[in-house]
C-alpha positions, 0 to 999 in steps of 0.5 A, spaced: 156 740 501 151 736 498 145 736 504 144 738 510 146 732 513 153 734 510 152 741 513 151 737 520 158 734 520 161 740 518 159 745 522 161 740 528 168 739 526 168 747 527 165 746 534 158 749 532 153 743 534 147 745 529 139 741 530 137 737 524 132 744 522 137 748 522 142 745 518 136 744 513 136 751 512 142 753 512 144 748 506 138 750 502 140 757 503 146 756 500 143 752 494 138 757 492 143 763 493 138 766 498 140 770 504 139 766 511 135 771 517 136 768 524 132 770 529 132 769 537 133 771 544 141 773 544 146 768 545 142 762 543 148 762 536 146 766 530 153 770 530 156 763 531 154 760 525 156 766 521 163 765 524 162 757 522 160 758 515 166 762 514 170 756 518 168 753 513 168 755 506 176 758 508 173 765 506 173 772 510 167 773 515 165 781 513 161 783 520 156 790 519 154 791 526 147 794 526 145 801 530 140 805 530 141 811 526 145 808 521 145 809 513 147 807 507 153 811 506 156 807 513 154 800 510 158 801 502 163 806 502 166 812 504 171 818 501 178 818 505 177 826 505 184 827 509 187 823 503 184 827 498 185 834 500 194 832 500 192 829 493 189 836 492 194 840 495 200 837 491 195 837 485 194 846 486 202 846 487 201 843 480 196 847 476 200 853 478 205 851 473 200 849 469 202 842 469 195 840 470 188 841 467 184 843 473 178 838 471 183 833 471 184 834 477 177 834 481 176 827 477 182 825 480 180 826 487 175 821 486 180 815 484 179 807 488 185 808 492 181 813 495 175 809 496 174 806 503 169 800 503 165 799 508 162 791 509 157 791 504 160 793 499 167 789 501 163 782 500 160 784 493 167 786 491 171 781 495 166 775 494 166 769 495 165 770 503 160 771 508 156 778 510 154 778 517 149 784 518 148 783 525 142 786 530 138 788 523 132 790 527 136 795 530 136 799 524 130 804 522 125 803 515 130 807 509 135 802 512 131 796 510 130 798 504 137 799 502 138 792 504 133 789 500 136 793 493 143 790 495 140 783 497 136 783 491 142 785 486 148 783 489 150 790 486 151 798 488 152 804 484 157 809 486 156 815 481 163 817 482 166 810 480 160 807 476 157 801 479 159 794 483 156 788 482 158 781 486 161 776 480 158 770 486 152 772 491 156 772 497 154 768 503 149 773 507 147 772 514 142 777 517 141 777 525 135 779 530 133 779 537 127 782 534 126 787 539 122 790 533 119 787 527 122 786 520 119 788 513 115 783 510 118 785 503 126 783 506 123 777 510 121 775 503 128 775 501 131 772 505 130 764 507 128 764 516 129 761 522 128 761 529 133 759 533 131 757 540 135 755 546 137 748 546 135 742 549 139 739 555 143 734 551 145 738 546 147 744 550 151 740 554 155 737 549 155 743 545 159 746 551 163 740 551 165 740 543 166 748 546 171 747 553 173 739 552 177 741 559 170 742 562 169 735 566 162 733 564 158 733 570 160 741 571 158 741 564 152 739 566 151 742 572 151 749 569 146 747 564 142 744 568 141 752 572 142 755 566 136 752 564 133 753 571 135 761 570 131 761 563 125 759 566 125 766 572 123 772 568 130 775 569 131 782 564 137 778 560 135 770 560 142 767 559 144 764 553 149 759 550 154 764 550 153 765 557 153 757 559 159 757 555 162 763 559 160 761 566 163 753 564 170 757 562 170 761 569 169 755 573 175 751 570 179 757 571 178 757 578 179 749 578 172 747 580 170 740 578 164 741 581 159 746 582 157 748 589 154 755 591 160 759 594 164 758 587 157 759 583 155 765 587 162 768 586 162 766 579 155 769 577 157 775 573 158 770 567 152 769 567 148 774 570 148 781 567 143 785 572 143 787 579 135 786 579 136 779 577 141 778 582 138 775 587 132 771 584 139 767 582 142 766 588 134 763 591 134 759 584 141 756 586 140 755 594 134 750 592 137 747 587 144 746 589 141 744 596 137 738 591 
């Protein structure tokens, strides 16, 4: 893809409708070889361009899902101790004999076939491909640090095997809900964008490109109170994937109009808390009696 004209078209024909900034970003990101950190309210598409990039390009989407309390260790590698200690006890049945030098024997438990690689490591091994770590801000401060060594080398070192480095940067997409901020060191890495809600007329025509049986003025109506409900301060304000959500229940039930029996029977696409049940039922009663 030569600009991001070129990015627009291609991440259409995946379904992924993209606003000109976006596209901008994401072109220069994979030009510069530099890691692409989203961040916005959830379900406004970070995740999905990931998805898109990997559509793409035809190469393997690695996923590592942040939590707190995760480490190092989880996101490169790990030993497969049961394996290891049924290679250790068919060796001991060796060494008895004599067959075998016992440091042969301890350097081999820590052989690559034992090696369980986890998804950083998988990209750097596997690349080309795109590494989604998604829910960065969920991680803790040790964990940003090890993520700003990777994405700064593109290689790790496992004392037991030497060191891995990627042949080709893989394509990094880093997400956040910002339920905290990021260091400014790995922000610096990574090349930024904000991804707000979409405007009316893209929304809907993102979900008809998403759901094309979803007849237009459904579609509309749907985004027109989602967009509604964004405005009412609920604990989880849905997102394009909610819209989307609440668009495919409602053709599944055969609704090619929206009325406030079928919405109110269908709210749990889109509303994900008992507290902001009943502000949606009042902003649907006015705005269906409109």
């Amino acid at each position: 893809m030569n600009s991001p004209t070129e990015v627009t078209r291609a991440l259409e024909r995946t379904g992924y409708l993209s606003d000109s900034a976006l596209a901008t970003v994401t072109f220069l990101a994979g030009e510069m070889a530099r890691p692409l950190l989203l961040e916005g309210e959830p379900g406004t598409g970070k995740t999905a361009l990931a998805e898109a990039l990997a559509q793409i390009h035809d190469v393997p989407l690695i996923r590592l899902q942040c939590y707190e309390g995760i480490d190092a260790a989880q996101a490169l590698y790990d030993w497969d101790f049961p394996r290891q200690i049924l290679h250790l006890r068919t060796l001991e049945a060796a060494t008895k004999d004599g067959s075998l030098d016992p440091a042969e024997a301890e350097k081999s438990l820590f052989d690559e076939r034992f090696l369980l690689a986890r998804p950083v490591l998988r990209a750097l091994r596997e690349s080309p491909a795109v590494l989604l770590i998604d829910e960065v801000d969920r991680a803790d401060d040790e964990f940003e640090a090890f993520l700003l060594e990777v994405l700064s080398t593109w290689a790790v070192s496992i004392p037991e095997l030497g060191t891995v480095a990627a042949a080709t940067p893989p394509t990094v997409v880093l997400t956040s809900n910002r339920t905290r901020e990021l260091h400014d060191a790995l922000k610096r890495r990574c090349l930024y964008h904000w991804i707000d809600h979409p405007g009316l007329e893209r929304e809907v025509a993102i979900v008809r490109s998403r759901e094309p049986d979803v007849p237009e003025a459904l579609a509309r109506q749907v985004v027109e109170v989602v967009q509604e409900l964004r405005n009412e301060h609920l604990l989880k304000p849905p997102g394009v994937a909610e819209t989307l959500d609440w668009a495919r229940a409602l053709r599944r039930l055969g609704t090619s109009e929206l009325d406030l029996e079928q919405a109110a029977a269908t709210l749990g696409a889109v509303v994900k808390y008992r507290e902001d049940t009943d502000r949606v039922k009042h902003v649907l009663d006015r705005m269906l009696a409109r």
